[in-house]
C-alpha positions in Angstrom: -61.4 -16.6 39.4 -63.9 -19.0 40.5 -63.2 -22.6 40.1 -66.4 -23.4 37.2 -63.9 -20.7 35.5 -61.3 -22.2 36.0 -62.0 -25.7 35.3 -62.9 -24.5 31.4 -60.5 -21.7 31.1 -57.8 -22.3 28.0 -54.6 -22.3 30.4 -55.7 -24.5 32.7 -56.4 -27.1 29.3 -52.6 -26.3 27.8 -51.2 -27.1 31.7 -52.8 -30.6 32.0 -52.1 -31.3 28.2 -48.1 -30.4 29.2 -48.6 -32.6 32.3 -49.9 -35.4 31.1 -47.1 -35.5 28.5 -44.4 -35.0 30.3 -45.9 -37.9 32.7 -46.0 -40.5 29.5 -42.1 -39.2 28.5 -40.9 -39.7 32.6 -42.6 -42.7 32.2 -41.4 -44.7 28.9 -37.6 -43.1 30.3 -38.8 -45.2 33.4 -39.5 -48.5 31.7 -36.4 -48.3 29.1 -34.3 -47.7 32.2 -36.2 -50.3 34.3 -35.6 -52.3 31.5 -32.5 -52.5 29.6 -30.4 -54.2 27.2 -29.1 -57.6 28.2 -25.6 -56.6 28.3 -26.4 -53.5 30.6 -28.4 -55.9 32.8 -26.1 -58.1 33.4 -23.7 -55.4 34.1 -25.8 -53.4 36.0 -28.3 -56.1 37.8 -25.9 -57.3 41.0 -29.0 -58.6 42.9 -30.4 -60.9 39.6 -33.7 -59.9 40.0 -34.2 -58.9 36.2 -34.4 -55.2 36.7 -32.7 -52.3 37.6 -33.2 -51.0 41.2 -32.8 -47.2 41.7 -29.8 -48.1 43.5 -28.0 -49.9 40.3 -29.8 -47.1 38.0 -27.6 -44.6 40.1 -24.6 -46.7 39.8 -25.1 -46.4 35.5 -25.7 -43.4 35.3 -22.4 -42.2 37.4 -20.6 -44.5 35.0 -22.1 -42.3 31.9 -21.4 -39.5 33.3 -17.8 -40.2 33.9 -17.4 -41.5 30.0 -17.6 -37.1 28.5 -14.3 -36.8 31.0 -12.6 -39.2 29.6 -12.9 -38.3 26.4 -12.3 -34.9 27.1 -9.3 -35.8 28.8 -8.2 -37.9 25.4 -9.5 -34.6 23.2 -7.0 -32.5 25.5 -3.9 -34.6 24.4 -4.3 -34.0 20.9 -5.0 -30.6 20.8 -2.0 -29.0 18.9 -0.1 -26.4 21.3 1.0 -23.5 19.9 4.7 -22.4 20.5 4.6 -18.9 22.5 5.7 -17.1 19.2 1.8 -17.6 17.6 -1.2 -15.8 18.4 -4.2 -18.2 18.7 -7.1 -17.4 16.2 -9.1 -18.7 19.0 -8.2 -15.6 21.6 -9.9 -13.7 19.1 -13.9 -13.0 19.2 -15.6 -11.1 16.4 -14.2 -7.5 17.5 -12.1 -8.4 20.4 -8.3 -10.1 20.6 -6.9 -10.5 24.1 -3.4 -11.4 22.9 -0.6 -10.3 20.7 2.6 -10.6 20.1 3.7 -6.5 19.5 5.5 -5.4 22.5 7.5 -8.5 23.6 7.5 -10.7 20.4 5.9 -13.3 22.7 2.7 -14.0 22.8 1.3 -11.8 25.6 -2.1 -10.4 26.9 -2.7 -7.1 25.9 -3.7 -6.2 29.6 -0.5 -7.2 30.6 1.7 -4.8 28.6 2.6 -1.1 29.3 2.4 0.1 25.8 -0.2 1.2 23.2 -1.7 -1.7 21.8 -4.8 -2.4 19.4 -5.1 -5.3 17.5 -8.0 -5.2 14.6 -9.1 -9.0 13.4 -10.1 -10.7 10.5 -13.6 -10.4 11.5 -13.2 -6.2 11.7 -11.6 -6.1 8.4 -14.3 -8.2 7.1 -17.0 -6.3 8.3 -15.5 -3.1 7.6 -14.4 -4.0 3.8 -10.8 -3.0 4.8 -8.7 -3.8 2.6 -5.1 -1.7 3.2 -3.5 0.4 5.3 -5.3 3.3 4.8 -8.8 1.6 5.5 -7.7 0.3 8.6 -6.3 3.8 10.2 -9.4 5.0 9.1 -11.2 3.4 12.3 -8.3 3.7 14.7 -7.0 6.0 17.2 -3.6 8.0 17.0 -3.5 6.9 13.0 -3.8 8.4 10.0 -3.9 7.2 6.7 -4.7 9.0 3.1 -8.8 9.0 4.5 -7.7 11.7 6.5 -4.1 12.8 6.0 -2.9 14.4 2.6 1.2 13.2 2.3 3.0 15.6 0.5 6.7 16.7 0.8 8.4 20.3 -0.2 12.1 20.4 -1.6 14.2 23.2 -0.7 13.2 24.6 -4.7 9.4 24.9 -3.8 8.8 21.8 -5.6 5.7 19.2 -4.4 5.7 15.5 -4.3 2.3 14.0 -4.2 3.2 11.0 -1.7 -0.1 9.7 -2.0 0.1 9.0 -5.8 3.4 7.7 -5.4 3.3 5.6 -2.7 -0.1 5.0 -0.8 1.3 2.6 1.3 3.3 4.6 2.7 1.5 8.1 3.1 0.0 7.6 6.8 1.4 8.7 10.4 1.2 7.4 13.6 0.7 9.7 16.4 1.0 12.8 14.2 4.7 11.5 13.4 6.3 9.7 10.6 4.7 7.1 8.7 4.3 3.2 10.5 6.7 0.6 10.3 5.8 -2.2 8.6 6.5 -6.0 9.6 5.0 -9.1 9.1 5.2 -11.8 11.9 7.9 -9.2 13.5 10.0 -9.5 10.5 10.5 -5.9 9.7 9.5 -5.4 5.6 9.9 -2.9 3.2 6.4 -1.7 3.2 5.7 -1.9 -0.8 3.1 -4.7 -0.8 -0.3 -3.6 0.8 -1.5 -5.1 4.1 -4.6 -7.5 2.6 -6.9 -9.8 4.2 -6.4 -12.9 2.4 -3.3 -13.8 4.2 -3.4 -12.7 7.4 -5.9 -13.2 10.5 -4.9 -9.9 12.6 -3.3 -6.6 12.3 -1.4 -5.0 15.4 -0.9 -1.7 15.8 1.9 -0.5 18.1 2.3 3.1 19.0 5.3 5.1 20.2 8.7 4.1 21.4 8.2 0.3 22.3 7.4 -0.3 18.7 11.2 0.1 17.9 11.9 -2.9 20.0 14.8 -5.1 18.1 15.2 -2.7 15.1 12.2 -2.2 13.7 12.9 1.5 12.6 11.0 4.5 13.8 9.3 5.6 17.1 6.2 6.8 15.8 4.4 3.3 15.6 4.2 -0.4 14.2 2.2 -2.4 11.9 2.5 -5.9 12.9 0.7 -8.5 10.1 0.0 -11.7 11.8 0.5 -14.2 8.8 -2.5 -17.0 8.0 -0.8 -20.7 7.8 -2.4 -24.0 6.6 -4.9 -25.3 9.1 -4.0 -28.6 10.3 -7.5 -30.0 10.7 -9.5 -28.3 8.8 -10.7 -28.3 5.2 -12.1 -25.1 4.2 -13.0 -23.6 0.5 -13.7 -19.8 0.3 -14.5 -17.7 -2.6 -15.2 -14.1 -2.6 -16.4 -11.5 -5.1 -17.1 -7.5 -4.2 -18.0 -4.8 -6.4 -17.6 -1.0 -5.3 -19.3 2.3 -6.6 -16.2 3.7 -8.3 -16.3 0.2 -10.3 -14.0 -1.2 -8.6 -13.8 -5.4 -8.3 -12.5 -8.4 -6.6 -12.7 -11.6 -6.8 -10.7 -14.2 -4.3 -10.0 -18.0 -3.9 -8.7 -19.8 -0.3 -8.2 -23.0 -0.1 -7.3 -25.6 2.4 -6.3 -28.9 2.3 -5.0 -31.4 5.9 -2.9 -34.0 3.6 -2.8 -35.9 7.0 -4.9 -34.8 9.6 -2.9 -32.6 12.8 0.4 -33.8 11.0 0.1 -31.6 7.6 -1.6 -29.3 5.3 -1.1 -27.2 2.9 -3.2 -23.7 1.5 -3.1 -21.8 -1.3 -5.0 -18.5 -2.4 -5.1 -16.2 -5.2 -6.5 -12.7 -5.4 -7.4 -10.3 -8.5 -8.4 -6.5 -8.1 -9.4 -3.9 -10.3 -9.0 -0.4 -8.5 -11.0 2.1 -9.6 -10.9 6.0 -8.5 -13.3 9.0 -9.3 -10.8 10.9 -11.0 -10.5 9.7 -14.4 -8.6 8.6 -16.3 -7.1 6.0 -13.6 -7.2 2.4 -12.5 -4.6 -0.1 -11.7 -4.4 -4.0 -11.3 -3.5 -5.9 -8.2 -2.5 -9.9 -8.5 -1.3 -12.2 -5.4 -0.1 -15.6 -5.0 -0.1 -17.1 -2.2 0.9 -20.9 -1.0 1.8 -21.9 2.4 2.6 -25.4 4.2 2.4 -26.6 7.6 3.7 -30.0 9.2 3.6 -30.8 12.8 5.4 -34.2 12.8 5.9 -34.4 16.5 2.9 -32.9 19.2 5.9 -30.0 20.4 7.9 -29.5 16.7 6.1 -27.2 14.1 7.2 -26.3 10.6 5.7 -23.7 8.6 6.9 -22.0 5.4 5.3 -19.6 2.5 5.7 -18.3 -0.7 4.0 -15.5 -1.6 3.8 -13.2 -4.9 2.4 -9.5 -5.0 2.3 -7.9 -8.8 0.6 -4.3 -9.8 0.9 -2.1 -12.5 -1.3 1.0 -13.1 -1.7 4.6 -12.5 -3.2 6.7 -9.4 -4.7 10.0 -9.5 -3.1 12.7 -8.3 -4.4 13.6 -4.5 -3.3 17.3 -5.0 -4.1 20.2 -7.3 -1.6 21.1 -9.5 0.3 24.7 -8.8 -1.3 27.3 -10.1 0.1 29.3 -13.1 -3.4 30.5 -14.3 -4.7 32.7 -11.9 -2.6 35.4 -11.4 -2.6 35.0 -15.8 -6.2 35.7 -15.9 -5.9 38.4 -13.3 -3.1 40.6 -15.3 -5.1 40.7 -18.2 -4.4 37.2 -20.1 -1.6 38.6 -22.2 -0.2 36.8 -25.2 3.1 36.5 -27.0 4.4 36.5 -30.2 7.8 35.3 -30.1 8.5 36.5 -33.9 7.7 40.1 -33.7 8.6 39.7 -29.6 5.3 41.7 -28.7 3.1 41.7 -25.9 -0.6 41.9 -25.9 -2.6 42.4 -23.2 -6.2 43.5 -22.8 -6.1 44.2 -26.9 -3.4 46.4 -26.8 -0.3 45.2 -28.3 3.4 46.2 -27.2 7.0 45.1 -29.1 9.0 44.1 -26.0 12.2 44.4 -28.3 14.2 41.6 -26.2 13.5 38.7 -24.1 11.9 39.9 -21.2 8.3 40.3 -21.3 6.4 43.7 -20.4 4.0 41.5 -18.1 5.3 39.8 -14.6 2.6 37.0 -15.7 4.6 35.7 -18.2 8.1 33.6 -18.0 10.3 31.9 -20.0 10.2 28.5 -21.0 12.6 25.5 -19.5 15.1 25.8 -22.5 15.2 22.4 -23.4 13.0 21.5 -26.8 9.1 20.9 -26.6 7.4 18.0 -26.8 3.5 19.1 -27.1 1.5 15.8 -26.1 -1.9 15.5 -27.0 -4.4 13.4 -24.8 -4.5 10.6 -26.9 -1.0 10.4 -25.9 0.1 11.5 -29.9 3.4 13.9 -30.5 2.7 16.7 -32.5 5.4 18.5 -32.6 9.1 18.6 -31.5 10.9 21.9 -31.4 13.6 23.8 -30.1 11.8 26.7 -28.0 14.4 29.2 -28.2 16.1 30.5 -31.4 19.8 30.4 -31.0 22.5 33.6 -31.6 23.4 34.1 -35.2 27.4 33.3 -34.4 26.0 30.1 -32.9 27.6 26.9 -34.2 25.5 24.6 -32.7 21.8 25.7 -33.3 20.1 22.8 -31.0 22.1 23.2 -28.5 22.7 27.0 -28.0 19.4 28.6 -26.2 21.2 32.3 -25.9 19.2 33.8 -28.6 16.8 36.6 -28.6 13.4 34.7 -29.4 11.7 32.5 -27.3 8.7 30.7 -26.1 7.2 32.1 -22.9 4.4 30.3 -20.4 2.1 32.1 -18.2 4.1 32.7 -14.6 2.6 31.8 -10.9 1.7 34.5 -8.7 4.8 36.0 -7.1 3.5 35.8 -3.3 6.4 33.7 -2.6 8.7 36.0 -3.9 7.3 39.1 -1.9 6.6 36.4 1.1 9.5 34.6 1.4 7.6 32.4 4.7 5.3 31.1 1.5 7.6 27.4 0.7 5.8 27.0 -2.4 3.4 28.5 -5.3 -0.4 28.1 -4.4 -2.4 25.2 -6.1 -5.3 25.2 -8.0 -8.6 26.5 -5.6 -10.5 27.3 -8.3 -13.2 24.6 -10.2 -13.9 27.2 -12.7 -9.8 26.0 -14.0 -9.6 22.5 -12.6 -12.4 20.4 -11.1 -10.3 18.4 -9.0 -13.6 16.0 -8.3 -13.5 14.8 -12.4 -9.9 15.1 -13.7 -6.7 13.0 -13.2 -4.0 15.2 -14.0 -1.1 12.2 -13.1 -2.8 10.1 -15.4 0.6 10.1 -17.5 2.2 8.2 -14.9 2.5 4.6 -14.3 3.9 2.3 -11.6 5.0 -1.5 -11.5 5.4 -2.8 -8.5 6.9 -7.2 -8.3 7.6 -8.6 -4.7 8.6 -12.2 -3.8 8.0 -13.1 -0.3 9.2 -15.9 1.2 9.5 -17.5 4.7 10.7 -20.6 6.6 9.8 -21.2 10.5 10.6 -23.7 13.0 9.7 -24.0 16.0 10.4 -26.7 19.0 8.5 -26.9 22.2 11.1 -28.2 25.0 9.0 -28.5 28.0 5.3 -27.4 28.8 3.7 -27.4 32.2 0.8 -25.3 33.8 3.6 -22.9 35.2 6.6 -23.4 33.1 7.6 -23.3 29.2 10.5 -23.1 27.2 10.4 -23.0 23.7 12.5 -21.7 20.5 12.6 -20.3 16.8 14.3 -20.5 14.1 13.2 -18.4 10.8 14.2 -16.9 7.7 12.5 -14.4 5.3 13.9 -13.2 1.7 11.9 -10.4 0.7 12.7 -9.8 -3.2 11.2 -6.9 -4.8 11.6 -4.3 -7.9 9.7 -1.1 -8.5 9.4 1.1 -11.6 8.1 4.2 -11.7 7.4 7.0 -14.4 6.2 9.6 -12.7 5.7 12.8 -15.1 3.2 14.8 -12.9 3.6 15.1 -8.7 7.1 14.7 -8.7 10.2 16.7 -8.0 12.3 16.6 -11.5 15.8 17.6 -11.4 15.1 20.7 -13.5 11.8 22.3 -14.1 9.0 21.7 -12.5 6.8 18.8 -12.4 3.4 19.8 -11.3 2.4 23.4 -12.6 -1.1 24.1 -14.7 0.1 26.7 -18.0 -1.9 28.5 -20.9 0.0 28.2 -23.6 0.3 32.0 -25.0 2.5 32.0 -28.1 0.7 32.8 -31.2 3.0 31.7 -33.0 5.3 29.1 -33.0 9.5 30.0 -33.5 9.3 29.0 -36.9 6.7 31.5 -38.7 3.3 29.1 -38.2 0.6 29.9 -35.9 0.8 27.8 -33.0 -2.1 24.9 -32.7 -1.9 25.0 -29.2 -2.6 28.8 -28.9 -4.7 29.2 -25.2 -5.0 25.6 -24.5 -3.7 24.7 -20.7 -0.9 22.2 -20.2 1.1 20.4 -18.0 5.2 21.4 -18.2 7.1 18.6 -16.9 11.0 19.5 -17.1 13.3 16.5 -17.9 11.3 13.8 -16.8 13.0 11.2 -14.6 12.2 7.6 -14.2 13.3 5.1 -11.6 14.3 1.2 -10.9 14.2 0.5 -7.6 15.3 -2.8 -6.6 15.2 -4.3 -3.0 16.4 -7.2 -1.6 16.4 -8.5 2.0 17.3 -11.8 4.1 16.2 -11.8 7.6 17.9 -14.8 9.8 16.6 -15.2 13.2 16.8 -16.8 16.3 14.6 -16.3 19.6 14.9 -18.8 22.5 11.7 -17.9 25.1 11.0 -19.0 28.6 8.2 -18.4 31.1 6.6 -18.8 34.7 3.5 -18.4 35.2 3.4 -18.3 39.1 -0.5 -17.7 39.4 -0.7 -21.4 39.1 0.6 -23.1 42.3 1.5 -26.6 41.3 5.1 -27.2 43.5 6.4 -25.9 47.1 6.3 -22.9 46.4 2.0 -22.6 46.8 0.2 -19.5 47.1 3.0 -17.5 48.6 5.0 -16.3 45.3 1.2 -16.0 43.3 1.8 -12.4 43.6 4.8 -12.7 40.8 2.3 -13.2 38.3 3.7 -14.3 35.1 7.4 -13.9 33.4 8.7 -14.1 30.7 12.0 -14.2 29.3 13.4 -14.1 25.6 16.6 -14.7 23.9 16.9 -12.7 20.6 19.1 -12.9 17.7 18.8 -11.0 14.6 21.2 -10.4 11.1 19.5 -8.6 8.6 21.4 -7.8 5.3 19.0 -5.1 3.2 20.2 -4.1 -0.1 18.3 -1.2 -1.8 19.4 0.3 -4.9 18.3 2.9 -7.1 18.7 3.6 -11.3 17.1 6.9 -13.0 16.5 7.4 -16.4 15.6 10.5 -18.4 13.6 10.6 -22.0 16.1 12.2 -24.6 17.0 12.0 -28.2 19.2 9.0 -28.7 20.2 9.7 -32.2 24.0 9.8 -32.3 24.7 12.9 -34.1 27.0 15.5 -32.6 25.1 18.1 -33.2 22.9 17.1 -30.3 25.9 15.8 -27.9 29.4 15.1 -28.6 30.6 11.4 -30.0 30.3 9.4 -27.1 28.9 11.4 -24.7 25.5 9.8 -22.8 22.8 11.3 -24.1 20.7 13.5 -21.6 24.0 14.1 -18.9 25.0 17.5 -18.0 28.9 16.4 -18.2 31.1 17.2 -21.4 32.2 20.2 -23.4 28.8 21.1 -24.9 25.5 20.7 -22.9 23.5 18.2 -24.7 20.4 20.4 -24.3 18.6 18.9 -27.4 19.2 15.6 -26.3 16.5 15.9 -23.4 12.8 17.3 -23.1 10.1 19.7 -21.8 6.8 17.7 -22.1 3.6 19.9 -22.6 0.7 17.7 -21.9 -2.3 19.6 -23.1 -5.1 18.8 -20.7 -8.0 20.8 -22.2 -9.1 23.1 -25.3 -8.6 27.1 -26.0 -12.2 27.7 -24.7 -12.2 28.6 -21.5 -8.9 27.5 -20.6 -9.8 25.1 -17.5 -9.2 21.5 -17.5 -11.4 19.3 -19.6 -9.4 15.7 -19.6 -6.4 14.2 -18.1 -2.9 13.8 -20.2 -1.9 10.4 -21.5 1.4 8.8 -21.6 3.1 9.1 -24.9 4.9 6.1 -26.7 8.8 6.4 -27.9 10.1 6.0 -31.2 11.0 7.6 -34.2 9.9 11.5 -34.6 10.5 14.6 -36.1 12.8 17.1 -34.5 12.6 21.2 -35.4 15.8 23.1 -35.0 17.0 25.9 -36.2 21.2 26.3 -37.9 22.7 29.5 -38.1 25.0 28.5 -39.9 22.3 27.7 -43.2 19.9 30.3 -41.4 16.8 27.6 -42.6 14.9 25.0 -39.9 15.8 21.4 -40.7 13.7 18.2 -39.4 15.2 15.7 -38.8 14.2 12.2 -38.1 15.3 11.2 -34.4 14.5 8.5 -32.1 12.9 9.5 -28.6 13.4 6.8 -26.0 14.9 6.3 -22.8 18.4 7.2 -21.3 20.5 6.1 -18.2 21.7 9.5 -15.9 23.6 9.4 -13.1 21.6 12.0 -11.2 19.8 10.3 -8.7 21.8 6.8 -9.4 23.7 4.7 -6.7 25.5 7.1 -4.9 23.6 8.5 -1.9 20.6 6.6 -3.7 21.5 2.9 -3.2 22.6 1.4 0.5 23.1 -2.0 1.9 22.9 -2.5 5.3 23.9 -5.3 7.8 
């Protein structure tokens, strides 16, 4: 480039212009140094000549640059220290927590322990829209939750609880195991209320043995919540709203308030969710409540207490299809019964059986306790005995040894030919039940109420670069109660809970063609419901020391730097759990011995007679007598007063009479073996 070039070129006008300013800034910082204020002169000016010399500018600016230490150094003493039993929020970057406190109960490095360790933060959660359990398992390894892991247990009958509709919470596994403990702040819980993000700032996630450290349960892993407190410092206001594409919503509030600034605060926050599902009907309500309160009246003494509230009520969809009493139906030529002339009809051709056992392996009898046919409005159309009782019979709604019946459609006998089968086949076919649409639990209901409250102190003794002791004293009350009515995808005493029928009888026991005729149901035998209360007080007492010798600071120097760091901790734990357990049944309540003798609970098996009438076989129709597939869920029906079909001998006429349906105490599945307390 020659230099005429040069001289006119574009750069070379943008590098003088820089020059030239940066020659006028270097040269009004000259003159405001070279000429300062008249108490910095006089500071400043040793020789009194009126200026500052470059020797005396040096000797300012050495003194400025010594004032940010200082301060520092002032900033360092009150910084509040956290007591070895808290995680700092500040180890934690977007993603990425380098401490914890699962493993040891102290907080540790997660490089330092011998265990498997992750920790997901806030920021993860956020990110991620995790919300539970199951979201979080989702995205971590050796976990699963109900994204990836259907729950479902088998009793010794062939019977299937859906665990996922009964208890999400609860329906994961660690390490292909049992499902997590759950603890929060490493006070072990009873896993009811859902892990959420408004209250806590981490979630740890301990796998295999060491997660049982001090009697937290199982081996298969932990769930450690690190609790949120009251920020001593900072005021912060934070509102949330999400929507989701099942229509689904949320909307939260977080406050926090420093009533005097690094010595207390106190926060409160408030949640409200709408859960949503695609199979409908379903949808359930979430509300929490939570306040907390920290003081530090002393730079080494912290206090910190909470009170928290958890309520839901609603219903879930059922995660599995129902067992399937349709197929093999449809397969041996959809024969019908008429329980009047006791005849069989199948492919057209009609057959008079001539006693109680059908000519087809497709059909069965009903339970034998009376029918309540449900509609999915939730209405009662009819109640009625579903087996005509022997003409010597003195009790006509309670004897079921006569020759007429009701019969059902029957599951496919595989298990009975393949004994290695533990239970009947579900549903596999859309055609019958479109398992993508239809909530077939959507009878149940749950109601869950948990009080959560918790006291900590914690004292600081001594603090150096190498040494700390410290201790804690806490106590949590965890108060809770549960109800459940859980008609579909639950084991029942009797019967069986989660079956798809066709209703076959053309005719009804008492002459009239049956309404119902073809239309598939849901036969829930003797429903049961359950309280389940909980109660728990934790007391604890943890007394921790540590040396850190990777920081020399006495005689013992460099030589003993290959220790590392130790730590120590006292631990003392009483933990008094009570957890008990009251069923109920829905049964006739009328007092009228021809249901059950005079003072006899209604719906127990005890006594002279069996007080069959008093209890229920619920048909929840699900769908119309076209087709005979699933077209809506069932609804939960109402108690009160209805009319009740039975037959007497002894006048050889039906009578209806006027009963009252509502709920009864049982002792099946009451204290007992279903209640404990332990210490």
């Amino acid at each position: 480039m020659n230099s005429s070039h040069w001289q006119s070129h574009p750069l070379r006008r943008l590098l003088l212009a820089q020059f030239f300013a940066l020659t006028a800034v270097s040269a009004a910082l000259a003159q405001a140094v070279s000429s300062p204020d008249a108490a910095t002169l006089a500071k400043y000016d040793t020789n009194k000549n009126g200026r500052l010399d470059p020797s005396e500018i040096a000797a300012m600016q050495a003194d400025q640059a010594k004032v940010p230490v200082q301060n520092a150094s002032k900033q360092k003493d009150d910084v509040v220290e956290l007591s070895p039993f808290e995680v700092d929020a500040g180890s934690q970057k977007g993603y990425y927590a380098s401490n914890t406190m699962a493993g040891t109960r102290l907080n540790s490095k997660i490089e330092d322990l011998a265990s498997a360790v992750s920790v997901v933060t806030k920021q993860e959660m956020s990110d991620f829209a995790m919300l539970d359990i199951n979201d979080i398992f989702a995205y971590e390894t050796s976990t699963e939750g109900t994204g990836n892991y259907t729950d479902f247990a088998i009793d010794r009958n062939g019977m299937v609880a859906d665990n996922i509709q009964n208890n999400p919470q609860g329906a994961n596994r660690v390490r292909g195991g049992s499902a997590a403990n759950i603890s929060m702040d490493n006070f072990a819980t009873s896993g009811r209320v859902p892990i959420d993000p408004i209250n806590i700032d981490a979630v740890e996630i301990s796998r295999g043995p060491n997660s049982s450290i001090f009697g937290l349960g199982q081996g298969s892993g932990t769930v450690n919540t690190i609790t949120a407190s009251a920020n001593l410092s900072r005021e912060t206001s934070t509102v949330e709203t999400r929507v989701d594409s099942t229509g689904g919503y949320r909307a939260s509030l977080d406050l926090n308030r420093p009533l005097l600034r690094d010595k207390l605060a106190i926060r409160a926050n408030t949640v409200y969710q709408h859960d949503a599902y695609r199979l409908k009907p379903a949808g359930a309500v979430e509300r929490r409540y939570n306040f907390m309160v920290r003081a530090q009246p002393f730079k080494n003494t912290s206090i910190k207490a909470s009170y928290q509230v958890y309520d839901f009520f609603g219903t879930r969809p059922n995660s599995l299809t129902p067992r399937d009493a349709v197929s093999y139906w449809e397969a041996s030529g959809r024969p019908t019964w008429d329980p009047i002339a006791t005849a069989v009809t199948v492919n057209g051709v009609t057959t008079v059986a001539g006693s109680t056992t059908p000519l087809s392996l497709s059909l069965s009898s009903f339970n034998a306790r009376p029918a309540l046919f449900v509609e999915p409005t939730g209405q009662i159309t009819l109640w009625e005995i579903q087996q005509m009782p022997a003409a010597t019979a003195t009790n006509g709604a309670n004897n079921v040894g006569g020759t007429q019946r009701l019969l059902e459609t029957a599951a496919d006998p595989v298990r009975t030919n393949h004994p290695l089968y533990s239970t009947v086949r579900g549903v596999t076919n859309k055609n019958i039940y479109d398992w993508t649409k239809y909530n077939l639990s959507a009878a149940n209901s749950a109601m869950d109420h948990n009080e959560m409250t918790t006291v900590q102190f914690e004292q600081t003794f001594f603090r150096t670069d190498r040494q700390l002791l410290a201790t804690q004293l806490a106590w949590q009350r965890e108060d809770a109660e549960r109800l459940t009515k859980n008609f579909v995808g639950q084991a029942q005493a009797t019967g069986n809970s989660g079956y798809l029928y066709i209703d076959v009888n053309e005719k009804l026991l008492d002459g009239r063609p049956n309404p119902n005729f073809l239309r598939p149901f849901m036969g829930v035998g003797e429903p049961t419901h359950r309280s389940q209360p909980y109660l728990r007080d934790t007391i604890r007492g943890q007394l921790a020391y540590s040396m850190d010798f990777t920081k020399p600071e006495s005689k013992l120097g460099k030589w003993f730097s290959w220790l590392g760091k130790q730590q120590v901790v006292g631990y003392a734990e009483e933990r008094l759990t009570k957890q008990l357990q009251y069923s109920f049944r829905d049964v006739n309540i009328t007092d009228n011995p021809i249901y059950a003798p005079a003072g006899q609970p209604k719906g127990n098996q005890s006594g002279v007679v069996a007080p069959g009438a008093t209890r229920t076989y619920v048909h929840f129709y699900v769908g119309d007598n076209n087709g005979q597939n699933v077209d809506y869920g069932p609804k939960e029906y109402h108690y009160g007063t209805y009319g009740f079909n039975w037959y007497n001998p002894q006048t050889n006429a039906w009578v209806v009479d006027n009963n009252q349906l509502s709920e009864g105490a049982i002792q099946e599945g009451s204290g007992g073996n279903a209640a404990s307390q332990n210490m």
